[in-house]
C-alpha positions in Angstrom: -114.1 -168.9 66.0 -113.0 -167.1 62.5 -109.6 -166.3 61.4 -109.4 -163.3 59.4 -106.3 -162.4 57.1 -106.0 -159.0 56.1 -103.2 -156.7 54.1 -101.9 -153.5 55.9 -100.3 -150.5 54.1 -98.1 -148.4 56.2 -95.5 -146.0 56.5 -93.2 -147.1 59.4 -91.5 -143.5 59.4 -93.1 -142.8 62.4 -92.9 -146.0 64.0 -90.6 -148.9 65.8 -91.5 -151.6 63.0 -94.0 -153.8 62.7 -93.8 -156.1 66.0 -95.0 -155.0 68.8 -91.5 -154.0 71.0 -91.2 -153.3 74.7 -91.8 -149.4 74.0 -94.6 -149.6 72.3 -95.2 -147.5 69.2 -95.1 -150.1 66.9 -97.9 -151.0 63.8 -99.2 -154.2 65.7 -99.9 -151.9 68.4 -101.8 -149.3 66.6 -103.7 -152.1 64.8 -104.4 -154.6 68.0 -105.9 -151.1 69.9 -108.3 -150.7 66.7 -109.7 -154.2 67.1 -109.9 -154.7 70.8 -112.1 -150.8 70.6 -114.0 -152.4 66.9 -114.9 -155.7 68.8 -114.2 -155.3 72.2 -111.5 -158.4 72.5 -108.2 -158.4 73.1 -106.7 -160.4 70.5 -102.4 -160.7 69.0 -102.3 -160.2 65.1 -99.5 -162.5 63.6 -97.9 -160.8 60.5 -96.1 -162.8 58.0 -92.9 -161.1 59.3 -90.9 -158.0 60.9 -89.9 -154.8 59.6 -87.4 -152.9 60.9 -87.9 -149.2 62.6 -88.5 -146.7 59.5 -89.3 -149.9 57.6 -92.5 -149.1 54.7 -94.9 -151.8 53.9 -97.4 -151.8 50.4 -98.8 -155.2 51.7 -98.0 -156.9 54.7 -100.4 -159.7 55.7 -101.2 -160.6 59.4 -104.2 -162.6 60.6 -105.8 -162.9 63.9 -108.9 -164.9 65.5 -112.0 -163.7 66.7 -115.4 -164.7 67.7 -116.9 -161.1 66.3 -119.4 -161.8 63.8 -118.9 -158.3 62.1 -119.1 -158.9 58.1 -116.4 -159.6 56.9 -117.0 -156.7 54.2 -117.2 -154.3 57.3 -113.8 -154.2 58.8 -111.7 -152.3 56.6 -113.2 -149.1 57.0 -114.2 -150.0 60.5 -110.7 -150.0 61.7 -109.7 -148.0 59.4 -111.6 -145.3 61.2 -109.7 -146.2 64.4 -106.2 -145.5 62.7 -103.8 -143.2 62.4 -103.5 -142.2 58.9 -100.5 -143.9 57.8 -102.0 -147.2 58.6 -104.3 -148.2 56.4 -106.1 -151.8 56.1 -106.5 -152.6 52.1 -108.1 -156.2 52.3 -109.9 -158.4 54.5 -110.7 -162.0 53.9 -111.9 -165.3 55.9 -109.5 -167.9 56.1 -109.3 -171.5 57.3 -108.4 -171.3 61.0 -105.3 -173.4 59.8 -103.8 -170.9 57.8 -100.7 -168.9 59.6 -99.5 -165.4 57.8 -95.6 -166.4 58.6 -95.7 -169.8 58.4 -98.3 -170.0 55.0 -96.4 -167.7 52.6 -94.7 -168.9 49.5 -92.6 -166.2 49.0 -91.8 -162.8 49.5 -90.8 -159.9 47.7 -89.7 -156.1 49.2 -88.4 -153.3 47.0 -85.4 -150.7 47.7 -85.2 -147.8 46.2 -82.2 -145.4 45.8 -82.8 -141.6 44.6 -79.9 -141.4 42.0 -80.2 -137.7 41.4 -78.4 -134.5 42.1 -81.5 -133.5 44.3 -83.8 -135.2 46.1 -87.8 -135.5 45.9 -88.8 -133.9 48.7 -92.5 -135.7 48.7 -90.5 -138.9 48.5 -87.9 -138.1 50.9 -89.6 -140.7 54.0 -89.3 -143.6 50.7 -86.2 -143.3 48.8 -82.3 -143.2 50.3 -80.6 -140.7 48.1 -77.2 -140.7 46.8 -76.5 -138.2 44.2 -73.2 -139.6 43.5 -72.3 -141.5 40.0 -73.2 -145.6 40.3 -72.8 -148.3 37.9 -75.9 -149.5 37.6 -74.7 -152.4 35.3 -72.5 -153.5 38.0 -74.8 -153.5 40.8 -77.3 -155.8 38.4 -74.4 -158.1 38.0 -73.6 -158.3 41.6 -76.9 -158.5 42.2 -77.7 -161.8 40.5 -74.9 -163.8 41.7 -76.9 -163.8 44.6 -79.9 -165.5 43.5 -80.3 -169.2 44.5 -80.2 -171.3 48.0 -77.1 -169.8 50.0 -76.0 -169.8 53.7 -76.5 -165.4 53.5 -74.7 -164.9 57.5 -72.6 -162.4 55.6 -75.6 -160.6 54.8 -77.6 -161.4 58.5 -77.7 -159.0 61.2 -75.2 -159.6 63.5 -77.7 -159.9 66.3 -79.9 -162.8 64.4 -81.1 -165.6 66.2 -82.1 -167.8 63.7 -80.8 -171.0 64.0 -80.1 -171.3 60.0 -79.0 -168.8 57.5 -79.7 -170.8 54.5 -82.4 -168.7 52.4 -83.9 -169.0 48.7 -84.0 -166.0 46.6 -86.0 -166.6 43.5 -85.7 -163.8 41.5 -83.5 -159.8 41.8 -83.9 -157.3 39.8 -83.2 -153.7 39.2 -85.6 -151.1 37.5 -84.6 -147.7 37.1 -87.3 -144.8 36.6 -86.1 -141.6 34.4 -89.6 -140.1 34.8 -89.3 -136.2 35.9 -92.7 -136.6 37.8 -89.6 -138.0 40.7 -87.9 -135.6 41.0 -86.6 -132.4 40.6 -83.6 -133.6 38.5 -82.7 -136.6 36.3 -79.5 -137.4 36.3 -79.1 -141.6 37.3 -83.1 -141.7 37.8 -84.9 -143.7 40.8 -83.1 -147.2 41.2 -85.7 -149.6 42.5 -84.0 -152.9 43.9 -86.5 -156.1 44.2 -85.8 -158.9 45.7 -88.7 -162.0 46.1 -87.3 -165.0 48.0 -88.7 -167.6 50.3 -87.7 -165.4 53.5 -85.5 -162.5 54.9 -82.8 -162.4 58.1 -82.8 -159.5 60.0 -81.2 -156.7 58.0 -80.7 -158.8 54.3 -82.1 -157.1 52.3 -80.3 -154.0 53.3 -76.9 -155.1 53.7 -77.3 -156.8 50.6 -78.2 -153.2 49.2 -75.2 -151.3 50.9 -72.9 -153.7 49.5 -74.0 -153.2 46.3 -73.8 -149.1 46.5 -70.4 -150.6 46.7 -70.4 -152.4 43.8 -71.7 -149.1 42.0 -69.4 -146.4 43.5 -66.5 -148.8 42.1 -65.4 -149.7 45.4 -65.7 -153.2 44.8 -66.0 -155.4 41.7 -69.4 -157.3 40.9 -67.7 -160.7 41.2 -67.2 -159.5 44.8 -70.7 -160.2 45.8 -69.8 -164.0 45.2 -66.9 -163.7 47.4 -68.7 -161.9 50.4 -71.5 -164.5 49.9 -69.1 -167.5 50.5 -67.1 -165.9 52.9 -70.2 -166.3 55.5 -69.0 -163.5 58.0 -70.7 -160.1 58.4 -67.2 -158.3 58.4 -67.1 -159.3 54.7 -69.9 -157.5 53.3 -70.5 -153.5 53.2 -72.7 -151.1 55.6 -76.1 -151.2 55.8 -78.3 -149.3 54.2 -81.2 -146.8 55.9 -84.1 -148.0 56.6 -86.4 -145.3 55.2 -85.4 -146.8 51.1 -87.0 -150.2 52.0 -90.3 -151.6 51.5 -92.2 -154.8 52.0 -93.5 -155.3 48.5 -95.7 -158.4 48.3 -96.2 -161.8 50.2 -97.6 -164.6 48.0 -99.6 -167.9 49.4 -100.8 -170.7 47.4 -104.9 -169.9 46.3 -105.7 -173.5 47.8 -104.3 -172.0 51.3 -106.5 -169.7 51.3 -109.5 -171.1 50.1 -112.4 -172.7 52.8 
């Protein structure tokens, strides 16, 4: 038996997330239905975690087990061949059968990103949430960073989460802003990438945390709020969330001795 980790790029425009759901159309679907036809098993991929419906991914990790002995140098374009085009495989790699994609990361990091100009790219339109309107970027990185640290985030959790504790680490959040006219038509604010790298998500964090702090930059609410709707530990107290089509899972990170035979 082999376990084999491998990264996925994808663009979830199209699809129901990540995890497979009961009507179908999801990533894990797609990628199961190139492996069972590549190796003739029927095997269940484990990710290192969800994404939402319209939800991108640069690298999201899952692993499976298999007795195929196909080279391991063989798969990518192998299923690759077998996917739809926005699903693309970008690494493959033999891992101790110990190692789990969820339960093995160290951290993870997605990115949001916000079209701040008076027009929108219309090749980025499935990646970015525009809002053309004036923001205080300065504020939002305030707001932003009174969130970093180990915090109870329910104000920040999907209503509907089931997880038994709320208590997350995040590490390290950061804004970038990109004036470059290559992204866009116009250049007003620029493209406002938001990354945040933490020890793990809740359903929806990421992008309440990011419609509360379009708050924060319309002038709506002060950056010192973010403290307040953090502590306040209730849903009600933090702002709307954000589409789905401006977030991306970035990176997930394991330690190099995990991974090693």
């Amino acid at each position: 038996m082999r376990n084999i980790l491998m990264t996925v790029s994808y663009d979830g425009t199209n699809y129901f997330g990540f995890q497979t759901q009961p009507d179908g159309n999801t990533v894990q679907d797609y990628l199961e239905s190139a492996i069972a036809g590549l190796t003739g098993e029927i095997v269940k991929i484990h990710g290192s975690g969800r994404t939402d419906a319209g939800v991108h991914a640069r690298e999201q990790p899952f692993h499976f087990q298999t007795n195929s002995q196909i080279p391991i140098e063989r798969w990518r374009l192998a299923l690759n061949g077998r996917l739809p085009s926005d699903i693309r495989v970008i690494t493959a790699k033999e891992v101790p059968l110990s190692f789990h994609s969820r339960r093995s990361a160290k951290q993870k990091t997605y990115r949001y990103t916000i079209n701040g100009n008076r027009i929108p790219d219309v090749f980025q339109r499935h990646y970015q949430t525009h809002h053309p309107g004036h923001l205080d970027v300065e504020g939002m990185r305030e707001g932003l960073s009174l969130l970093t640290g180990t915090h109870d985030y329910t104000s920040f959790a999907s209503r509907h989460s089931t997880k038994a504790s709320h208590v997350r680490t995040i590490y390290h959040a950061w804004i970038e802003v990109d004036h470059s006219p290559a992204n866009s038509g116009s250049d007003e604010q620029g493209v406002i990438h938001i990354y945040m790298t933490g020890n793990g998500f809740l359903q929806h964090m990421v992008r309440i945390i990011v419609g509360t702090l379009l708050q924060v930059g319309e002038g709506k609410r002060q950056p010192q709020d973010m403290k307040r709707v953090l502590e306040a530990r209730d849903r009600a107290a933090a702002g709307p969330t954000a589409e789905s089509k401006g977030l991306m899972l970035w990176k997930v990170e394991y330690e190099d001795a995990i991974l090693m035979d």
